[in-house]
KEMARVEX-884429 format. One line per field, with one value per residue: residue number from 0; x, y negated, z of N, C-alpha, C in turn. Coordinates in nm, 2 decimals, always signed. Example, Ala and Ser with C-alpha at 12.3 -4.5 7.8 and 13.67 -1.06 7.14 Angstrom:
i	[0,1]
n.x	[+1.32,+1.28]
n.y	[+0.57,+0.22]
n.z	[+0.78,+0.71]
ca.x	[+1.23,+1.37]
ca.y	[+0.45,+0.11]
ca.z	[+0.78,+0.71]
c.x	[+1.32,+1.29]
c.y	[+0.33,+0.00]
c.z	[+0.78,+0.79]
END
This chain:
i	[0,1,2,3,4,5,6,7,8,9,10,11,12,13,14,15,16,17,18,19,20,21,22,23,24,25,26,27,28,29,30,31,32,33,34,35,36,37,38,39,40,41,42,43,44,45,46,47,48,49,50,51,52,53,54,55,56,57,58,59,60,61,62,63,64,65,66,67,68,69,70,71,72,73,74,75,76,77,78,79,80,81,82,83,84,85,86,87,88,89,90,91,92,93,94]
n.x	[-6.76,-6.63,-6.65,-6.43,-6.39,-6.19,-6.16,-6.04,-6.13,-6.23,-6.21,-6.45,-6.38,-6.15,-5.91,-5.70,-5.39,-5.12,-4.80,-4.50,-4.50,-4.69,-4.85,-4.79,-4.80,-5.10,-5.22,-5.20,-5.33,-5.61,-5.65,-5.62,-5.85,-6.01,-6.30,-6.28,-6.08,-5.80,-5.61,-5.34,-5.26,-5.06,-4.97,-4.90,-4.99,-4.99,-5.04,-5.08,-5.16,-5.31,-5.36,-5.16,-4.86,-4.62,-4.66,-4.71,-4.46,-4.37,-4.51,-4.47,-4.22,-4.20,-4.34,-4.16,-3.94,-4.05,-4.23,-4.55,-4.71,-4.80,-4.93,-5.24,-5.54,-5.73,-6.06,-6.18,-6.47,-6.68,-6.81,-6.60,-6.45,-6.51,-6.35,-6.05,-6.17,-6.17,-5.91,-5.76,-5.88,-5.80,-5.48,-5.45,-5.15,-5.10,-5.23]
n.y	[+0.72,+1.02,+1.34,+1.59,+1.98,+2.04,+1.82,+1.62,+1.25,+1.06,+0.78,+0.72,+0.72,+0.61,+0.84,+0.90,+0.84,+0.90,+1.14,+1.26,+1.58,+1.65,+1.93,+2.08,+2.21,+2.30,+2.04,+1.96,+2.18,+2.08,+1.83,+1.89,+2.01,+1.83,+1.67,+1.40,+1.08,+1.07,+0.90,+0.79,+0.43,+0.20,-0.01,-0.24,-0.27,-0.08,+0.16,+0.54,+0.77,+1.06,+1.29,+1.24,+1.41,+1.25,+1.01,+1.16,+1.25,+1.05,+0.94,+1.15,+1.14,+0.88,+0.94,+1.13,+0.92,+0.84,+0.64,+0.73,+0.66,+0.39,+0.46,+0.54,+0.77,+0.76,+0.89,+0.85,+1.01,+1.04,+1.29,+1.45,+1.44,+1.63,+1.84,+1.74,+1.70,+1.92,+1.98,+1.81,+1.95,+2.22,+2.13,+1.95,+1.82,+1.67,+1.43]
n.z	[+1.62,+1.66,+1.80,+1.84,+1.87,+2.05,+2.20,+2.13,+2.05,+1.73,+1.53,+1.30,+0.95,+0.99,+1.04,+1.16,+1.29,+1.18,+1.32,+1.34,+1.33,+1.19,+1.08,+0.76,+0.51,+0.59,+0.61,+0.35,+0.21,+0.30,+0.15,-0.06,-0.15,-0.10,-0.24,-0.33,-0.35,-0.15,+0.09,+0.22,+0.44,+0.51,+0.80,+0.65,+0.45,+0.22,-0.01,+0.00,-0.27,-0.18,-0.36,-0.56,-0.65,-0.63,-0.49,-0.22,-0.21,-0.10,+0.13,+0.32,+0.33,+0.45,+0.71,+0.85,+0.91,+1.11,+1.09,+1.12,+1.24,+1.22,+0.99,+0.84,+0.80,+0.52,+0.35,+0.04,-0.03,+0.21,+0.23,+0.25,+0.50,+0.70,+0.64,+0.70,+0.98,+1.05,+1.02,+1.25,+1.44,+1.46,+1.45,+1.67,+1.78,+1.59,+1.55]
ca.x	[-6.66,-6.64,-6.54,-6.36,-6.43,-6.04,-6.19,-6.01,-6.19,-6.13,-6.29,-6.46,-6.34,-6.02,-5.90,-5.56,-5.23,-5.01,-4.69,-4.43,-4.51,-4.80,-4.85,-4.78,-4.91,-5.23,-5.25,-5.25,-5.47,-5.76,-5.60,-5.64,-5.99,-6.12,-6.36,-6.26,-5.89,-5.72,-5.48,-5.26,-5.23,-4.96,-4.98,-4.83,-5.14,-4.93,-5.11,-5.01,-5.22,-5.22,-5.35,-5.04,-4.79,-4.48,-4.73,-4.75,-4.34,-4.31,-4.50,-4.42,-4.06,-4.22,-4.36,-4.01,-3.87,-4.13,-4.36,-4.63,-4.80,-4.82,-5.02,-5.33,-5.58,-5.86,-6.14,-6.33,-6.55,-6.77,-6.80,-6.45,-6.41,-6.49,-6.21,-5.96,-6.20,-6.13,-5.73,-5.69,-5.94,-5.67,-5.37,-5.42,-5.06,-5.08,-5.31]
ca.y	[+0.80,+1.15,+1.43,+1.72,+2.10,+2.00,+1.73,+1.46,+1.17,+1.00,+0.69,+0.77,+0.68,+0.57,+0.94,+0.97,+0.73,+1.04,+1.12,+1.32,+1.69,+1.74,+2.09,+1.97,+2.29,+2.31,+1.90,+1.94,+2.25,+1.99,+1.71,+1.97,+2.07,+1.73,+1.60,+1.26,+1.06,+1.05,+0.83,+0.69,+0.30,+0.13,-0.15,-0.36,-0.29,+0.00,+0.29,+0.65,+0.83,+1.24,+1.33,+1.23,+1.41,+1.15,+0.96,+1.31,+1.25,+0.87,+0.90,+1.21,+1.04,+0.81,+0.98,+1.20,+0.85,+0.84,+0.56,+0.77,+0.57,+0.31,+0.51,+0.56,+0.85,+0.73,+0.96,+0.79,+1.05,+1.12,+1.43,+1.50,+1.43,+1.75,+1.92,+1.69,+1.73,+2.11,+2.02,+1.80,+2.00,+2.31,+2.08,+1.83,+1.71,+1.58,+1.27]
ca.z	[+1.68,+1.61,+1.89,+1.83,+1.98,+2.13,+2.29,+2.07,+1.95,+1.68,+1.44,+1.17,+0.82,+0.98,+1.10,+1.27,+1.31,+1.20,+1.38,+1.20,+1.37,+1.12,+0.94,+0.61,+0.42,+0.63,+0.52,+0.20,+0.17,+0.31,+0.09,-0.22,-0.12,-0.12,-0.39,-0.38,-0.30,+0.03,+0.08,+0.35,+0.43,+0.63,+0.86,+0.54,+0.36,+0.12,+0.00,-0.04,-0.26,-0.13,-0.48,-0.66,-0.57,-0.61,-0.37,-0.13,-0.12,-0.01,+0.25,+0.37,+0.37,+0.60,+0.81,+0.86,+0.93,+1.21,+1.06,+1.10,+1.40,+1.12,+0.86,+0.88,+0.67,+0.49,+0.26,-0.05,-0.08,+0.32,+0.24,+0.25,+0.64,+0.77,+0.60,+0.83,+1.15,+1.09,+1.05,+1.33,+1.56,+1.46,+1.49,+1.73,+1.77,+1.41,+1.60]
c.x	[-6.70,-6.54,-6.53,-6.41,-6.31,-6.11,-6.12,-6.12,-6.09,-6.21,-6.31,-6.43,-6.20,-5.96,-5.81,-5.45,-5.12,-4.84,-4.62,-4.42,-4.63,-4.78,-4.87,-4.84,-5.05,-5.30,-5.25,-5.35,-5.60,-5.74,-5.67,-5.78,-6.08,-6.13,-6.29,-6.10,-5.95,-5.63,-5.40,-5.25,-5.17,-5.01,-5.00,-4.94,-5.07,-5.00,-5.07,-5.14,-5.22,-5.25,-5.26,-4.95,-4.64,-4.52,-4.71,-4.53,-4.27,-4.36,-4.47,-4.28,-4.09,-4.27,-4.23,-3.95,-3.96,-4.24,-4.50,-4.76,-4.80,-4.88,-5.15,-5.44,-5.73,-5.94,-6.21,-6.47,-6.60,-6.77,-6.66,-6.43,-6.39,-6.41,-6.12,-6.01,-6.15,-5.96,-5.68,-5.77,-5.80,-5.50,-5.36,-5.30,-5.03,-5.13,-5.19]
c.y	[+0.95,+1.24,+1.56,+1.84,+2.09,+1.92,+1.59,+1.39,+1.10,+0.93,+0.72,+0.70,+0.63,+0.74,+0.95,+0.80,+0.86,+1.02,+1.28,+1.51,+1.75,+1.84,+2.06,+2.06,+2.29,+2.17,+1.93,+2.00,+2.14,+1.87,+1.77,+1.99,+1.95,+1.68,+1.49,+1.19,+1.02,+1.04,+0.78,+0.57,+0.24,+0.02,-0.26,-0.36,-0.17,+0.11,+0.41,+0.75,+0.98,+1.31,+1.37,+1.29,+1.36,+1.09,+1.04,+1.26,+1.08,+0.86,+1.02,+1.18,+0.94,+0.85,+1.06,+1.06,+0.79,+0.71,+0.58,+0.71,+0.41,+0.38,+0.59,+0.67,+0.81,+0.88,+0.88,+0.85,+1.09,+1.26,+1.51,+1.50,+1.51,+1.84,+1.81,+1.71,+1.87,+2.07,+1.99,+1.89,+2.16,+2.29,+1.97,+1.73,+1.68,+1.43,+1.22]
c.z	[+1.67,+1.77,+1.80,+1.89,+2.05,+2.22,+2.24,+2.00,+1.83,+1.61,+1.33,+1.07,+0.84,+1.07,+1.19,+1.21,+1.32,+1.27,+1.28,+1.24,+1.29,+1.06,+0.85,+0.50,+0.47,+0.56,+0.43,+0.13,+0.16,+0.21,-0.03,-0.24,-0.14,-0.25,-0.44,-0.33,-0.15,-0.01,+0.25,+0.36,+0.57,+0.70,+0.75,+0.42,+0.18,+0.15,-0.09,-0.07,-0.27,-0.28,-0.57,-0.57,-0.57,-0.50,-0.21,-0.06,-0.05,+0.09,+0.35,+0.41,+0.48,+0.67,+0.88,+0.94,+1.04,+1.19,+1.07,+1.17,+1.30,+0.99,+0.93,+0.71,+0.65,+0.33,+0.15,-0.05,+0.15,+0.34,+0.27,+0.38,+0.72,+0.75,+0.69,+0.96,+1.17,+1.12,+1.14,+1.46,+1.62,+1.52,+1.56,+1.80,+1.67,+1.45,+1.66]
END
């Protein structure tokens, strides 16, 4: 578990259960910035990856459609984590 300077925790390698009030440009900057993929993965085991951006508009479509509390954001690369701890520490009603 990871804290926040907000005071959110949150599990590591599994980061957030987004809800559909995220900053969508701030997300992507850290999306863009990372070395390695980040992806989203549903309940149903479907995965969106933020890389691609045909990927970038399906799940953003679902999150709009409020599924967002059903997707979950994963990193390949570790190193990439702390670019999201910065985005949701900034935007903590993205959690």
């Amino acid at each position: 578990m990871i804290e926040l300077d907000n005071g959110v925790t949150i599990e590591q390698g599994v980061f957030m259960k987004l809800n559909n009030e995220i900053e969508i440009a701030d997300f992507l900057k850290a999306v863009n910035a990372a070395k390695g993929e980040v992806w989203l993965e549903s309940t149903q085991g479907d995965r969106y990856n933020l890389k691609s951006t045909l990927s970038r508009y399906v799940a953003f479509g679902a999150l709009i459609e409020n599924h967002g509390a059903e997707l979950e954001l994963f990193c390949a690369n570790s190193s990439d984590e702390p670019l999201f701890y910065n985005f949701f520490d900034k935007h903590p009603e993205a959690l």
